[in-house]
C-alpha positions as CSV (number, residue, x, y, z in Angstrom):
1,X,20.1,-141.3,-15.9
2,X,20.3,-137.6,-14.7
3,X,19.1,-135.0,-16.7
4,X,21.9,-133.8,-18.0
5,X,22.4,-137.2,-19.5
6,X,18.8,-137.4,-21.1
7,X,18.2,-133.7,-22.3
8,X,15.5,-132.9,-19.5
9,X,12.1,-132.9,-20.9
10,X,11.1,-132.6,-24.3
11,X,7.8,-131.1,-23.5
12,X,7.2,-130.1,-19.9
13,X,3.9,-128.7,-18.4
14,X,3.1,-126.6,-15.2
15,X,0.1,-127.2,-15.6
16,X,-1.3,-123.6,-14.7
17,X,-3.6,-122.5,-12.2
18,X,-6.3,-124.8,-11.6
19,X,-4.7,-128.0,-13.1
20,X,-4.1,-130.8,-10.8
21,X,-1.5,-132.4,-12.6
22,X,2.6,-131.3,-13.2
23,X,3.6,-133.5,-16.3
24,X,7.3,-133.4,-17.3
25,X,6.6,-135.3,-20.6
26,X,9.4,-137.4,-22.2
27,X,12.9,-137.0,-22.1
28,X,14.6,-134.7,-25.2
29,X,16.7,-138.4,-25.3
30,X,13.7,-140.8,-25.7
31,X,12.1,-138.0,-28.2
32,X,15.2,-138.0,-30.3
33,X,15.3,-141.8,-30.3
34,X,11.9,-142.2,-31.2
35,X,12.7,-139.8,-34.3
36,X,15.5,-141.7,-35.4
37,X,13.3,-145.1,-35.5
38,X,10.7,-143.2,-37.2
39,X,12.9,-143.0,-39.8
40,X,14.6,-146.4,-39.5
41,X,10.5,-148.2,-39.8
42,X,10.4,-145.7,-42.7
43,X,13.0,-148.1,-44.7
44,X,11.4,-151.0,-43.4
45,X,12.8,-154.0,-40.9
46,X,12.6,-157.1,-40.0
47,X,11.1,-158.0,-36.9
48,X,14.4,-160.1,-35.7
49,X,16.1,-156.8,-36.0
50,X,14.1,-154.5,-33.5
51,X,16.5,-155.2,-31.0
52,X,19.5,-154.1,-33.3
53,X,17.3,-150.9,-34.2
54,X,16.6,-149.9,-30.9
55,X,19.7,-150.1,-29.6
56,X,21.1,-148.0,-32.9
57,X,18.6,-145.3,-32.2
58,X,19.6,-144.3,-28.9
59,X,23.3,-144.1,-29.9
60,X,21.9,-141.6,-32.6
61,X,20.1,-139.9,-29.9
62,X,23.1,-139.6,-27.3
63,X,25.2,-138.0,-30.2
64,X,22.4,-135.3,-30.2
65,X,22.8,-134.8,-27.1
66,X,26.5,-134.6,-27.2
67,X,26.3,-132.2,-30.0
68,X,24.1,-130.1,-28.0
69,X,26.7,-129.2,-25.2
């Protein structure tokens, strides 16, 4: 996925002088799917349903991102 399609990075780092690492951190998409499964294990679920529930939570999280443009 570009990223336009995943919201660039939720939380991105330079790092700054004397850092040796560049981190870009998780995608705005991942960070708003993770949200909407926090709140989905909130109500509680069965196990046989994580499938169901993941896939639920990234439609929620491509909406955001629709609603963002």
């Amino acid at each position: 996925m570009s990223e336009i399609e995943t919201g660039g990075p939720a939380f991105p780092s330079e790092g700054g002088p004397g850092h040796l690492w560049n981190a870009k951190g998780m995608t705005l998409r991942d960070y708003f799917a993770a949200k909407a499964m926090q709140a989905e294990m909130a109500q509680g679920i069965n196990e046989s349903d994580f499938d169901w529930m993941v896939a639920r939570c990234y439609k929620v999280a491509d909406s955001m991102l629709e609603a963002r443009k």
